[in-house]
C-alpha positions as CSV (number, residue, x, y, z in Angstrom):
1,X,-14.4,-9.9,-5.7
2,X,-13.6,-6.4,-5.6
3,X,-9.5,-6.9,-5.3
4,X,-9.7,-10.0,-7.6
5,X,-10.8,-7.8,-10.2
6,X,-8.4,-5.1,-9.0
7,X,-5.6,-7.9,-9.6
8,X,-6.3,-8.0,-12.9
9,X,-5.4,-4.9,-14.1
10,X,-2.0,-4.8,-11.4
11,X,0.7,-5.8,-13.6
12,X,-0.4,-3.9,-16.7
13,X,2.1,-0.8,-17.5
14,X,-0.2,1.4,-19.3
15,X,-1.7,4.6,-17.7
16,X,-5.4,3.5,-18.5
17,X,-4.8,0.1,-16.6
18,X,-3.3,1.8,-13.9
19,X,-5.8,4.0,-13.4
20,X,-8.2,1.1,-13.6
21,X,-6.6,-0.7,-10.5
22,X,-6.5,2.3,-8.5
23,X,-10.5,3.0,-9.5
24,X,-10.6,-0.7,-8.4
25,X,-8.8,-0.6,-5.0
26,X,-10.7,2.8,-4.0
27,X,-13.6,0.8,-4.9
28,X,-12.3,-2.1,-2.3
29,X,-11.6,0.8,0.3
30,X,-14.8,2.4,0.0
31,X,-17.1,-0.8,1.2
32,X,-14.0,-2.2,3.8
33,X,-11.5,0.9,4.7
34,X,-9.4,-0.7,7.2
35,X,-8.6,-3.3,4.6
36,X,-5.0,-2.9,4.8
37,X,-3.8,-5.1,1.7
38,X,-5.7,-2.9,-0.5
39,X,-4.6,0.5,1.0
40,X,-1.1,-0.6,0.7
41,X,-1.9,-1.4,-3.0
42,X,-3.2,2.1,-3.5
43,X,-0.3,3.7,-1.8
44,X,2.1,1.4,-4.1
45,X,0.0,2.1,-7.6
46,X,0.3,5.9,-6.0
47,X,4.0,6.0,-5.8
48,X,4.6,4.2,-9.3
49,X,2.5,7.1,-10.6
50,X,4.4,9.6,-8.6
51,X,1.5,10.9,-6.9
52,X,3.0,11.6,-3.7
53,X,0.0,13.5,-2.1
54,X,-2.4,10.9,-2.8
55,X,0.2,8.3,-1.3
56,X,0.7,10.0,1.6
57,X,-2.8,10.4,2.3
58,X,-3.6,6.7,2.5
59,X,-0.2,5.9,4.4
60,X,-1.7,8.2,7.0
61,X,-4.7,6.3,7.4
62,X,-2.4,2.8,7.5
63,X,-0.8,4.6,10.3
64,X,-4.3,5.1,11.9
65,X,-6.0,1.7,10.7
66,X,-6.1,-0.5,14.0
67,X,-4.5,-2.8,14.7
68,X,-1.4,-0.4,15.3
69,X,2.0,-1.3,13.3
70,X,4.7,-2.2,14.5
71,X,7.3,-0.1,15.7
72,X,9.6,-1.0,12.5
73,X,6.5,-0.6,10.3
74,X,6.1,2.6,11.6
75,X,9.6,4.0,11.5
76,X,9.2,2.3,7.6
77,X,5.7,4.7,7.3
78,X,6.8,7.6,9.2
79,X,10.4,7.8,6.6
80,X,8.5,7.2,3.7
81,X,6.0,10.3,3.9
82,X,8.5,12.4,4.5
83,X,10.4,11.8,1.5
84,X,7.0,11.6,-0.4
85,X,6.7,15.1,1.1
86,X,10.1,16.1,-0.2
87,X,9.4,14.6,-3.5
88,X,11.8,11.9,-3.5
89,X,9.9,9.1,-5.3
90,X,12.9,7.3,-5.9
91,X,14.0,7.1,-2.2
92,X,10.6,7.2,-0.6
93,X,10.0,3.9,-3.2
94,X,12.8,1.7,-1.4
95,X,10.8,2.4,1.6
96,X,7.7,2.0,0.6
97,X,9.3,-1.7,-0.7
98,X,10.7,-2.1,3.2
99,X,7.3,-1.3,4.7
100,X,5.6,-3.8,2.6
101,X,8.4,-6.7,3.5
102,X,7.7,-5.7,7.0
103,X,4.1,-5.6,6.8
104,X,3.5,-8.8,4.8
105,X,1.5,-11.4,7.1
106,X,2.3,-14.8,7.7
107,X,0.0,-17.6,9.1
108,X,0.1,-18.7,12.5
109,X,0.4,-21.9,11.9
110,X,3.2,-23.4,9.5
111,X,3.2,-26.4,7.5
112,X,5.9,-27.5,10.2
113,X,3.3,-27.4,12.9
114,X,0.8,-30.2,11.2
């Protein structure tokens, strides 16, 4: 319920929104922490914000959040803190948009397989 409500305010360009749907996903975080989809959100709303430090910070903890990312996700992670760190937004946000490809889930089971 928590995300759904976070959702609502994700599209919306103005700063009080934003800020709403970060409030919302720390809200998510705070009663499940290893909830990745969530965390990635943060670290995206982070980015479009250029708050680098606070994006960072929760792309360390996807790095720590079992199960362990790939190898590819974390070459994706690894690249995109440091150019946080640099503060290259611009770069570090075609990263962050390669990490997310890579980490998106798919179901085990296709529609081909019934």
């Amino acid at each position: 319920v928590l995300y759904a409500l976070a959702l609502l305010d994700s599209a919306a360009t103005d700063p009080a929104a934003s800020a709403r749907y970060r409030d919302r996903l720390r809200d998510v975080l705070a009663t499940s922490p290893a909830n990745l989809v969530a965390r990635l959100g943060l670290v995206d709303a982070f980015v479009r914000a250029s708050q680098s430090d606070s994006a960072v910070h929760h792309l360390e903890e996807v790095r720590r959040t079992p199960p362990e990312p790939s190898r590819e996700a974390i070459a994706q992670i690894d690249s995109t803190i440091q150019l946080l760190r640099a503060g290259n937004v611009p770069t570090a946000r075609q990263g962050l948009d390669r990490l997310l490809q890579t980490m998106v889930v798919t179901s085990p089971l296709s529609d081909e397989s019934w």
